[in-house]
MARBA-754928 format. One record per residue (C-alpha): residue number from 1; residue in three letters; x, y, z. Coordinates in pm, whole numbers, plus 50000, padded with zeros to 5 digits. Example, Ala and Ser with C-alpha at 12.3 -4.5 7.8 and 13.67 -1.06 7.14 Angstrom:
<pts>
i / aa / X / Y / Z
1 / ALA / 51230 / 49550 / 50780
2 / SER / 51367 / 49894 / 50714
</pts>
This chain:
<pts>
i / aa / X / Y / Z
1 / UNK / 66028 / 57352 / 29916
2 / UNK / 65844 / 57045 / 30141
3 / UNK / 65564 / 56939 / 30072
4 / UNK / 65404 / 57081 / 30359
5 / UNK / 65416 / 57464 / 30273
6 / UNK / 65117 / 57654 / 30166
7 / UNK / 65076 / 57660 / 29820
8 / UNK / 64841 / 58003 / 29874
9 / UNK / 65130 / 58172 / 30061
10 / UNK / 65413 / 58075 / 29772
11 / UNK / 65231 / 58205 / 29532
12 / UNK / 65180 / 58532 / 29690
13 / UNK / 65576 / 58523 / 29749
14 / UNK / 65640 / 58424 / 29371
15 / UNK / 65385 / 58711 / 29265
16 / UNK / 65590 / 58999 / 29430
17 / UNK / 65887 / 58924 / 29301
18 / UNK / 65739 / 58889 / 28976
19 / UNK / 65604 / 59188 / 29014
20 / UNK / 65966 / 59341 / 29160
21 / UNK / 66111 / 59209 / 28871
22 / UNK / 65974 / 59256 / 28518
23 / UNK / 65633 / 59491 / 28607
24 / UNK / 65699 / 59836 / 28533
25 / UNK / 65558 / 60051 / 28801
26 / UNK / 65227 / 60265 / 28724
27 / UNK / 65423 / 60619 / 28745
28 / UNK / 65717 / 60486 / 28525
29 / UNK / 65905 / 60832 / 28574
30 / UNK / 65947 / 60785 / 28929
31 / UNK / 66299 / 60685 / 29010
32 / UNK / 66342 / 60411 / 29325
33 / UNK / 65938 / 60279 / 29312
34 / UNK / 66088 / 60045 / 29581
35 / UNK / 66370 / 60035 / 29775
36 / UNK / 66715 / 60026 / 29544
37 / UNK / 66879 / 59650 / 29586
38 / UNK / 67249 / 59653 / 29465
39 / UNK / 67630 / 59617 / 29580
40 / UNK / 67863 / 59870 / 29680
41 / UNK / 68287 / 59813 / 29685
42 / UNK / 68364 / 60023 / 29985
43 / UNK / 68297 / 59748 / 30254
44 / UNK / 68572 / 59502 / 30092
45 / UNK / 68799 / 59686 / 29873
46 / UNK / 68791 / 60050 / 30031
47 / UNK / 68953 / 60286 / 29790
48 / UNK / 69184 / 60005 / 29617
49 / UNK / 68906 / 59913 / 29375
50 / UNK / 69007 / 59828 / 29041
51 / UNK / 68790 / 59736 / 28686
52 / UNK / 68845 / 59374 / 28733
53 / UNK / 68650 / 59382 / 29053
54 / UNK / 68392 / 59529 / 28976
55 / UNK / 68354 / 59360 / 28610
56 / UNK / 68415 / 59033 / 28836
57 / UNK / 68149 / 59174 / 29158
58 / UNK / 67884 / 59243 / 28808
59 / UNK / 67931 / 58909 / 28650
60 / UNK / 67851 / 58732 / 28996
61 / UNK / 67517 / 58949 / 29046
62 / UNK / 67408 / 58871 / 28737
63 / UNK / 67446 / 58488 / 28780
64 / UNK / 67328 / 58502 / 29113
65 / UNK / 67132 / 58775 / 29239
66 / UNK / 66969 / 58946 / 28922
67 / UNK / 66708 / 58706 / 28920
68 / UNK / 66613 / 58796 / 29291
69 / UNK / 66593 / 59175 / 29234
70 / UNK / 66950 / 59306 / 29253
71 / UNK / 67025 / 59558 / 29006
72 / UNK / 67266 / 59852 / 29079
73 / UNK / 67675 / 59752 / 29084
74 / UNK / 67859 / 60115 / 29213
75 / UNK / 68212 / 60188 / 29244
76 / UNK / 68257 / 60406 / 29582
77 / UNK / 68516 / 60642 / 29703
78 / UNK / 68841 / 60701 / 29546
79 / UNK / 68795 / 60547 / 29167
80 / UNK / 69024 / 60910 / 29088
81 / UNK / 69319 / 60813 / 29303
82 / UNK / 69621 / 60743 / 29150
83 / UNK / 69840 / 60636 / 29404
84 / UNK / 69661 / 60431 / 29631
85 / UNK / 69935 / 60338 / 29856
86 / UNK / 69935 / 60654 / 30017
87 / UNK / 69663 / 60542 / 30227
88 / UNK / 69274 / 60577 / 30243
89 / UNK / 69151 / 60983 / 30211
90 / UNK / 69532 / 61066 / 30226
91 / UNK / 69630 / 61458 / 30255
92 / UNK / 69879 / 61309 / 29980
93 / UNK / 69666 / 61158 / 29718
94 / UNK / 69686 / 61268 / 29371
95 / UNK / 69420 / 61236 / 29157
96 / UNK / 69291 / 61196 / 28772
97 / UNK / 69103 / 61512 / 28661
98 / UNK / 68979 / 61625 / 28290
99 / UNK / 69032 / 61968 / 28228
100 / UNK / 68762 / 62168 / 28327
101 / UNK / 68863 / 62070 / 28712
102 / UNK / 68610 / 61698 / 28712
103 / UNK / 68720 / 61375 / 28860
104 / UNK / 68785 / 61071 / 28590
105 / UNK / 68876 / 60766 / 28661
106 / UNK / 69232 / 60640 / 28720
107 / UNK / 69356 / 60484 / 28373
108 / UNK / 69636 / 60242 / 28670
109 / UNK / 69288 / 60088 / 28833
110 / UNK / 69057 / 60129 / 28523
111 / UNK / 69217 / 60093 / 28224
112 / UNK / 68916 / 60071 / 28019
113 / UNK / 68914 / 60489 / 28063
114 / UNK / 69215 / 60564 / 27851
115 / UNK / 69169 / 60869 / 27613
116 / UNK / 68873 / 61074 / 27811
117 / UNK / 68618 / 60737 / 27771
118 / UNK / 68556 / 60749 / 28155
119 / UNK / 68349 / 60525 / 28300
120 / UNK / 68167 / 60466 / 28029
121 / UNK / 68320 / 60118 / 27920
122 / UNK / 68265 / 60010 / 28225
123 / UNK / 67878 / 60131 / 28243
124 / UNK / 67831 / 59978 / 27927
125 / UNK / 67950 / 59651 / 28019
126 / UNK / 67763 / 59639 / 28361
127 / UNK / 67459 / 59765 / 28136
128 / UNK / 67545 / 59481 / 27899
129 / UNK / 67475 / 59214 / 28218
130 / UNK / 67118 / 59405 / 28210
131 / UNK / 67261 / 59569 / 28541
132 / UNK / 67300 / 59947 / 28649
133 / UNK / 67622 / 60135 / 28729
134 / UNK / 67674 / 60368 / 29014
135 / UNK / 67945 / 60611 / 29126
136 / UNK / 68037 / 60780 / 29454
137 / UNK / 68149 / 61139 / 29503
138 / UNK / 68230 / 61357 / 29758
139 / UNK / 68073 / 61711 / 29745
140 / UNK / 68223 / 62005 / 29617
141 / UNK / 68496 / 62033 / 29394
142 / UNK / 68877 / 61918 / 29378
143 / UNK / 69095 / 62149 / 29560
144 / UNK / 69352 / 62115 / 29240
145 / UNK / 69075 / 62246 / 29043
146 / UNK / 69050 / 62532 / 29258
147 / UNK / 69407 / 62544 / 29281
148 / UNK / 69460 / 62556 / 28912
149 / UNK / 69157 / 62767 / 28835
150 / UNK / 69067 / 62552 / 28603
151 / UNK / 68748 / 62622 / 28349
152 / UNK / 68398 / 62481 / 28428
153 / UNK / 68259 / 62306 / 28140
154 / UNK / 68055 / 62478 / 27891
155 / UNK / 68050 / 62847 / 28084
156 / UNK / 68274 / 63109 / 28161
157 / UNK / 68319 / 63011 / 28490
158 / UNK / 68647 / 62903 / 28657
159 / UNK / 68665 / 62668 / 28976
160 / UNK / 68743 / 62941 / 29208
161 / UNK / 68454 / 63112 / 29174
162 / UNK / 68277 / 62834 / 29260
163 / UNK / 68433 / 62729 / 29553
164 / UNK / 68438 / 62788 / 29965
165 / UNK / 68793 / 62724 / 30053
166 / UNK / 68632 / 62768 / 30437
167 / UNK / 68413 / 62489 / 30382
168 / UNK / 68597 / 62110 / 30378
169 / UNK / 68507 / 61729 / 30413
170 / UNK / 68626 / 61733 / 30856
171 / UNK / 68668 / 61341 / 30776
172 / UNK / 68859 / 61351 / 30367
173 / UNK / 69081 / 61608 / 30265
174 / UNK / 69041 / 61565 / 29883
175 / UNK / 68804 / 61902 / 29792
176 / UNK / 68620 / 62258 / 29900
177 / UNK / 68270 / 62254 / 29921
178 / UNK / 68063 / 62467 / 29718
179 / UNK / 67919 / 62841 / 29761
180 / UNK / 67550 / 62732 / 29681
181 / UNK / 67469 / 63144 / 29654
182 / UNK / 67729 / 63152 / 29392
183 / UNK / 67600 / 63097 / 28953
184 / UNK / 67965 / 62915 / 28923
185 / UNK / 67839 / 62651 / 29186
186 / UNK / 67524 / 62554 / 28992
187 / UNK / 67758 / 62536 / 28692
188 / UNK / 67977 / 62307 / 28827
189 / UNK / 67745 / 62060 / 28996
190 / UNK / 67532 / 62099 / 28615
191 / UNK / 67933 / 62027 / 28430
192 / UNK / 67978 / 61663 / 28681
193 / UNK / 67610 / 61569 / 28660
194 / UNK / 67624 / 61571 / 28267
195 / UNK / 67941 / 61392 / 28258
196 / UNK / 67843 / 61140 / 28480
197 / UNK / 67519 / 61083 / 28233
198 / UNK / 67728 / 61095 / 27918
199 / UNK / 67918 / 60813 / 28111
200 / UNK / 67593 / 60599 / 28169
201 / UNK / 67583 / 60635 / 28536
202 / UNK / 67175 / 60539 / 28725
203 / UNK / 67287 / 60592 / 29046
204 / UNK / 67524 / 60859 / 29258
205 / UNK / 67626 / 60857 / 29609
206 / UNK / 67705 / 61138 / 29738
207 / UNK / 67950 / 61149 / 30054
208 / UNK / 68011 / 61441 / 30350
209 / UNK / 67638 / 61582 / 30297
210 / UNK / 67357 / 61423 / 30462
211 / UNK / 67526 / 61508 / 30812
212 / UNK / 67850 / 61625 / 31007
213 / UNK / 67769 / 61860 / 30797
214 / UNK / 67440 / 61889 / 30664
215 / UNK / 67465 / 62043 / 30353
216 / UNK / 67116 / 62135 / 30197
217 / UNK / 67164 / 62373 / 29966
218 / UNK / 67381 / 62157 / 29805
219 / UNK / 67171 / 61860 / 29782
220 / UNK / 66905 / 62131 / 29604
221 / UNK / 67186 / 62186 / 29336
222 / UNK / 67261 / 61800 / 29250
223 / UNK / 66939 / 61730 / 29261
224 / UNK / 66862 / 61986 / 29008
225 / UNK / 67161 / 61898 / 28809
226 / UNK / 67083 / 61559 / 28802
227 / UNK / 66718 / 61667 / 28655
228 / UNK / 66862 / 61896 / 28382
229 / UNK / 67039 / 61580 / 28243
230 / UNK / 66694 / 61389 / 28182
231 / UNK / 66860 / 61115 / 28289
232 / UNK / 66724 / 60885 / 28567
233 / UNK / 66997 / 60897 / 28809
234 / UNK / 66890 / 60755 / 29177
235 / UNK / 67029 / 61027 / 29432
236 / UNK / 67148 / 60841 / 29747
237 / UNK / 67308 / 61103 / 30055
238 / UNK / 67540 / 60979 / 30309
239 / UNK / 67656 / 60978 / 30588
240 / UNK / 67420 / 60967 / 30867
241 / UNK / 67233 / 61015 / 31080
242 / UNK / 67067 / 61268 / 30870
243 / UNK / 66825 / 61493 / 31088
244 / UNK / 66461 / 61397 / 31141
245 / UNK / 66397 / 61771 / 31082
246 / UNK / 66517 / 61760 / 30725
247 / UNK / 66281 / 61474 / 30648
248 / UNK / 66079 / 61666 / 30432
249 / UNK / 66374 / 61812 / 30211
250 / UNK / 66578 / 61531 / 30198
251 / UNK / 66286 / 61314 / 30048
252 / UNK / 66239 / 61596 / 29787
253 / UNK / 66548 / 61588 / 29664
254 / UNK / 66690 / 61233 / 29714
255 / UNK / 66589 / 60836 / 29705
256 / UNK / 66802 / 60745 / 29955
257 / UNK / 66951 / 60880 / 30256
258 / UNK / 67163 / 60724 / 30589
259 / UNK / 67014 / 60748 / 30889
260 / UNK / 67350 / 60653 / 31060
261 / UNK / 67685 / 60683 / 30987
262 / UNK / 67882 / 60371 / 30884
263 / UNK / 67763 / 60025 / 31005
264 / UNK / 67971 / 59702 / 31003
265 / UNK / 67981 / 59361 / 31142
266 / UNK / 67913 / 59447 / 31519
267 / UNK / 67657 / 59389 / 31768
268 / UNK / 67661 / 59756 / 31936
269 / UNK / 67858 / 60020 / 31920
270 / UNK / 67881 / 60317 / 32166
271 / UNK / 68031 / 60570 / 31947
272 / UNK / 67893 / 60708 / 31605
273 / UNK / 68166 / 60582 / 31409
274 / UNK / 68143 / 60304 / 31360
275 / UNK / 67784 / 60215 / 31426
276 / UNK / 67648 / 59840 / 31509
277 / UNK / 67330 / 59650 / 31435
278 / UNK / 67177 / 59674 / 31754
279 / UNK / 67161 / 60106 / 31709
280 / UNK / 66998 / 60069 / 31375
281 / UNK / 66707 / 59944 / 31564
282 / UNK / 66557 / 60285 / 31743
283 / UNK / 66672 / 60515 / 31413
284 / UNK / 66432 / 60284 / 31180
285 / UNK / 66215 / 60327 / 31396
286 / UNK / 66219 / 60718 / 31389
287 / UNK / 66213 / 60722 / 31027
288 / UNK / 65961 / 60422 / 30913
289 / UNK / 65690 / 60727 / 30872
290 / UNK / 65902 / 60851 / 30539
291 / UNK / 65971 / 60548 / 30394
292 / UNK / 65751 / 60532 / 30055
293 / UNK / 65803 / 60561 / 29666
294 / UNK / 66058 / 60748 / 29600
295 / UNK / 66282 / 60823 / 29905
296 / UNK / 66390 / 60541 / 30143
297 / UNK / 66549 / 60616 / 30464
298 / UNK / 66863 / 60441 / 30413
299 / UNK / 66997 / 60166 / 30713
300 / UNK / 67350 / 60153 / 30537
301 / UNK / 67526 / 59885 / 30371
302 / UNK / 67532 / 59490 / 30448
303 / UNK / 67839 / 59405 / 30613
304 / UNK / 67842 / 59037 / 30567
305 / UNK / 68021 / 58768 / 30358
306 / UNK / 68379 / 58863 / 30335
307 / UNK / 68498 / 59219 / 30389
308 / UNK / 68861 / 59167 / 30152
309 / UNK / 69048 / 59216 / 30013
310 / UNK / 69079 / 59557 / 30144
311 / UNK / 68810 / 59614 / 30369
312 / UNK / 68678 / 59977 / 30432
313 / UNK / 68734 / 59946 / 30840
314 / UNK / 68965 / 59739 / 30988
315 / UNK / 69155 / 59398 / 30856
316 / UNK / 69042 / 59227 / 30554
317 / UNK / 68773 / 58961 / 30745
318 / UNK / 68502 / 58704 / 30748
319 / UNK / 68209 / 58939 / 30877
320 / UNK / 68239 / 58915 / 31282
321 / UNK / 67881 / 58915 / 31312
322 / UNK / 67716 / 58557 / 31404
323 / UNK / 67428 / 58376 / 31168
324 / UNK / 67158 / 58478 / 31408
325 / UNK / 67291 / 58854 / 31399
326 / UNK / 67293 / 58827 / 31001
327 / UNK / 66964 / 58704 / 31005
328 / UNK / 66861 / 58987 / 31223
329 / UNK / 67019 / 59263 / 31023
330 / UNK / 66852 / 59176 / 30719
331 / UNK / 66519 / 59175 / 30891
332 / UNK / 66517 / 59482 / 31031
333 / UNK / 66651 / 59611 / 30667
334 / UNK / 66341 / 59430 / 30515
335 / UNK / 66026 / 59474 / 30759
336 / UNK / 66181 / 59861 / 30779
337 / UNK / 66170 / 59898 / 30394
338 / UNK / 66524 / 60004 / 30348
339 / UNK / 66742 / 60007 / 30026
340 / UNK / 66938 / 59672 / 30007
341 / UNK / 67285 / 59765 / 29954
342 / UNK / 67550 / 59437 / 29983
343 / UNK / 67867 / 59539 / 30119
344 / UNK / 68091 / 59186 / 30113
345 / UNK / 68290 / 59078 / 29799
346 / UNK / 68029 / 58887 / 29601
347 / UNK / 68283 / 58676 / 29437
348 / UNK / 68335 / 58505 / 29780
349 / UNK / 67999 / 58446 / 29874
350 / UNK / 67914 / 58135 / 30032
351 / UNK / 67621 / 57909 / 30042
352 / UNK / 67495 / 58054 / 30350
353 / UNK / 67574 / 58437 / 30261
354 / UNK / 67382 / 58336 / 29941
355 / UNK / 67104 / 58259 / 30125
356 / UNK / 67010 / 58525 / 30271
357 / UNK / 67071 / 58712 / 29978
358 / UNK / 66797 / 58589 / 29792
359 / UNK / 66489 / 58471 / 30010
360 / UNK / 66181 / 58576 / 29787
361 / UNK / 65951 / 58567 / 30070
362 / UNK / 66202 / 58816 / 30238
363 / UNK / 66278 / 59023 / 29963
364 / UNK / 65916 / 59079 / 29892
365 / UNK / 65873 / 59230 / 30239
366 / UNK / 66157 / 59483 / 30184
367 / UNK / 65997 / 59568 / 29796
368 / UNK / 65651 / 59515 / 29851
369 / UNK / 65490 / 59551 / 30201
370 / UNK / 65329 / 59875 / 30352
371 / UNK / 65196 / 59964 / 30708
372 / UNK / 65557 / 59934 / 30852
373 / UNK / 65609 / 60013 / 31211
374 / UNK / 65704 / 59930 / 31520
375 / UNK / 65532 / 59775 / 31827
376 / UNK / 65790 / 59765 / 32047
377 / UNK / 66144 / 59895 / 32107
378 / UNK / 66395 / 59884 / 32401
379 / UNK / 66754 / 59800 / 32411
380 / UNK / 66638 / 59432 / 32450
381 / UNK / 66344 / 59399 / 32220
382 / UNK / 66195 / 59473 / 31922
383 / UNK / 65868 / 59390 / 31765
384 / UNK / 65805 / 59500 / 31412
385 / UNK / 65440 / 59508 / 31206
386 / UNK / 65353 / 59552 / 30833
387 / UNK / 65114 / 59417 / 30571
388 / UNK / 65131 / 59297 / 30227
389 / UNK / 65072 / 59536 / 29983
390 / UNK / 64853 / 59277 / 29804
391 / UNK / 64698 / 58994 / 29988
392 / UNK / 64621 / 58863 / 30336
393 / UNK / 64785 / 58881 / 30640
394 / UNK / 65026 / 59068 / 30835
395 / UNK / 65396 / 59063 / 30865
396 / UNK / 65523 / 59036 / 31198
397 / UNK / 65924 / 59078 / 31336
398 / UNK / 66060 / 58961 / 31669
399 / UNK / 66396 / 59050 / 31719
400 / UNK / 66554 / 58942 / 32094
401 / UNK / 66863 / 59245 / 32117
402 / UNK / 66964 / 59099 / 32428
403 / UNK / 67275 / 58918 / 32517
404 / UNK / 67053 / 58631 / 32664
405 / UNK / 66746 / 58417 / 32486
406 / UNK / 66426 / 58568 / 32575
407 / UNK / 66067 / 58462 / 32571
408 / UNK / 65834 / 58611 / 32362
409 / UNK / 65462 / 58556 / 32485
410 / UNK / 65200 / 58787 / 32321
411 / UNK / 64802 / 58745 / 32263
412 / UNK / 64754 / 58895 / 31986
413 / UNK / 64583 / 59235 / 32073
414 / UNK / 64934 / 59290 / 32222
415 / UNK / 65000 / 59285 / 31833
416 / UNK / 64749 / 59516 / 31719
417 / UNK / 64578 / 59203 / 31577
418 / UNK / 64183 / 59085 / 31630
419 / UNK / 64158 / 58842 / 31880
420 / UNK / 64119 / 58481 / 31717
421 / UNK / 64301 / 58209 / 31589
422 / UNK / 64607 / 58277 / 31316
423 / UNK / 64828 / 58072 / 31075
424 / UNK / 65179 / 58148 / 31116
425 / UNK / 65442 / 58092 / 30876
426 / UNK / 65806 / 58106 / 30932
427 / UNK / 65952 / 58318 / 30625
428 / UNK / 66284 / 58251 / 30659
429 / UNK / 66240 / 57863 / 30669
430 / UNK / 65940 / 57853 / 30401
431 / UNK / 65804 / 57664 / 30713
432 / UNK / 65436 / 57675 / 30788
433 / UNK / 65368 / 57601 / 31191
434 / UNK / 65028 / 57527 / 31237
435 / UNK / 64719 / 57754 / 31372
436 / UNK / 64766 / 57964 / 31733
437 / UNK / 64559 / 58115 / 31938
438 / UNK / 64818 / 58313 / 32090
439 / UNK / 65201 / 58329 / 31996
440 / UNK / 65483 / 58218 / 32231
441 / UNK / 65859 / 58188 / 32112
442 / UNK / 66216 / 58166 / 32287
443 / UNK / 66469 / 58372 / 32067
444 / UNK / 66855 / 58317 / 32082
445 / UNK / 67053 / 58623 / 32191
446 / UNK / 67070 / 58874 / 31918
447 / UNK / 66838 / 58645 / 31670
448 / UNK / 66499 / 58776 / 31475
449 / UNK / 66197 / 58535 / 31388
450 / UNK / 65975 / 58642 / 31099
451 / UNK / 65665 / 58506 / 31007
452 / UNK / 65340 / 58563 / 30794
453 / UNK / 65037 / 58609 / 31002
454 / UNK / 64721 / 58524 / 30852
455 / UNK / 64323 / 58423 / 30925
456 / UNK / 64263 / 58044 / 30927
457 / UNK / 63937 / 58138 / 30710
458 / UNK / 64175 / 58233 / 30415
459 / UNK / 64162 / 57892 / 30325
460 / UNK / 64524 / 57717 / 30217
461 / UNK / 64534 / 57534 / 29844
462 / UNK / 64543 / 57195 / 29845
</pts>
């Protein structure tokens, strides 16, 4: 740090990650008190993820990022395939199921399952690391299950009378979704909650039920499943954009959920699939009422560092997205309170990847600040506001989303501030800048500036 940051200010910093870190929160039953921080494989090893990756993606977090907060390691889609080289959500995958019709993991990518153990090896290890382990699913059940009528656990239930042959995944061809009005259907989604518990899983991600389709009555029955267990399993729904209507149900039954469909490393996108930085900027803006203890509106995955070796969309790559737009993605994530998912192979990061990674006075804005919302936001700017949730000052986000740099000249009424004099402090630098009676700054194209906004009266240690 130089010598000439404010001592008052880095020990606010230092206190919320304390805080982040070893405090347990005051309702210690509530699952996701802040935003979830973790890793996910799908950005950079798609459905070819093996147990050496992900024992390899834990070990890194734990000697690099654990200290700043990350926690949650989780193995996404297609952990059941057997033969990979069919292709990504191939009509001619095969898969590992147990007997009553459940998913288990592939014994050729994790051999550490042999003999029914499932994940729980693995979970036990990444536990070991004083990490958490997460799985994704699809919804529904297997169509082989259904195929082979095959028992559910612990009923007399078989998988067809669970399922809705009429109802499939438009996007993966792997199961049938479930007839919620059916008893079998509760008793299936009870059967792959329980086994995921006996594994050791803390967090599930569930795929093809937050939108295209929307599938409520299905979240109702994980949800409940999930609480039957008495196991405290973080619920995150994808994909996006979920609907602004189902606010109110969605953060009732889950701590996460997209409000897009897939982002990676590019500026804009004009489609849905795949979505860019620059669209993230009007849906957090929708949803920064909801965000709160408990259930985070979800901006997706970070798709930087290196997307390999097999990355989830496109060639294996160095994320295409410039320092400036890196910087900007993980501001918006962080001044909008979203869950802090890393998508890029950890055991490549770099220096610079690192970085940004694990800024405390960053990372206590994302875990620890309240009041978010937004000042300001067209398709070339964006002006974000938020406080501390203890101590002074106000958090304030500039983001320049055009193609050119742009001036930023405000007083600061224009910021919903008193009129006066303020302190600013450059959080990304650790960089105090002086006393201001009003605030003018020239942005790169597609960069962010955030700083900490406080009275001159607070006075600074010495």
């Amino acid at each position: 740090m130089r010598r000439s940051h404010s001592l008052f200010v880095l020990f606010v910093a230092a206190t919320l990650i304390s805080v982040n870190l070893h405090a347990a929160p005051q309702n210690s039953s509530l699952l996701a008190p802040t935003p979830p921080m973790g890793w996910n494989s799908w950005d950079a090893y798609a459905e070819t993820v093996a147990e050496a990756d992900i024992r390899a993606n834990a070990q890194w977090m734990v000697e690099h990022l654990k200290r700043s907060g990350w926690q949650y390691v989780v193995v996404d889609s297609g952990w059941y395939v057997t033969n990979h080289f069919v292709g990504t959500n191939a009509k001619e995958a095969e898969f590992s199921l147990d007997a009553y019709g459940r998913y288990t993991p592939a014994t050729s990518s994790f051999p550490s399952a042999a003999e029914g153990a499932g994940f729980k090896p693995l979970a036990d290890f990444v536990h070991s690391l004083g990490l958490k382990f997460g799985v994704h699913i699809l919804r529904g059940i297997p169509k082989e299950a259904v195929r082979r009528n095959l028992p559910i656990a612990g009923t007399s239930f078989h998988a067809a009378e669970a399922a809705k042959t009429s109802d499939t995944c438009p996007w993966n061809p792997f199961n049938y979704g479930l007839d919620a009005s059916q008893s079998a259907a509760e008793a299936y989604y009870d059967s792959i909650a329980q086994l995921y518990a006996n594994w050791g899983v803390d967090f599930l991600k569930v795929d093809c039920i937050s939108d295209h389709p929307y599938k409520g009555d299905e979240i109702r029955l994980i949800s409940q499943a999930i609480r039957k267990t008495s196991r405290p399993i973080v619920l995150s729904l994808s994909p996006g954009p979920t609907a602004l209507d189902k606010a109110d149900e969605v953060s009732k039954y889950a701590q996460m959920w997209r409000i897009s469909d897939d982002v990676w490393d590019l500026w804009h996108s004009d489609t849905q699939f795949p979505s860019g930085i620059q669209n993230q900027f009007a849906r957090a803006a929708k949803w920064a009422s909801f965000s709160g203890p408990g259930h985070w509106p979800d901006a997706d995955m970070l798709p930087i560092g290196w997307l390999e070796p097999a990355a989830g969309w496109g060639k294996p790559r160095a994320t295409r997205l410039t320092r400036d737009e890196q910087r900007t993605l993980l501001t918006l994530w962080s001044i909008s309170r979203s869950p802090l998912i890393m998508g890029g192979n950890l055991t490549l990061c770099d220096e610079w990847t690192e970085s940004l990674l694990t800024n405390p006075e960053v990372i206590a804005i994302d875990q620890h600040s309240t009041v978010n919302h937004t000042i300001l936001t067209t398709d070339k700017a964006a002006v974000w506001l938020a406080r501390p949730s203890s101590g002074e000052g106000h958090y304030l986000a500039l983001f320049n989303l055009d193609s050119l740099p742009q001036e930023f000249r405000y007083c600061w009424k224009d910021l919903e501030l008193p009129g006066g004099k303020y302190r600013l402090r450059d959080v990304w630098e650790h960089k105090d800048l002086g006393s201001f009676e009003s605030l003018t700054v020239t942005l790169p194209p597609h960069a962010a500036v955030l700083y900490l906004v406080s009275n001159p009266s607070v006075p600074s240690l010495p």
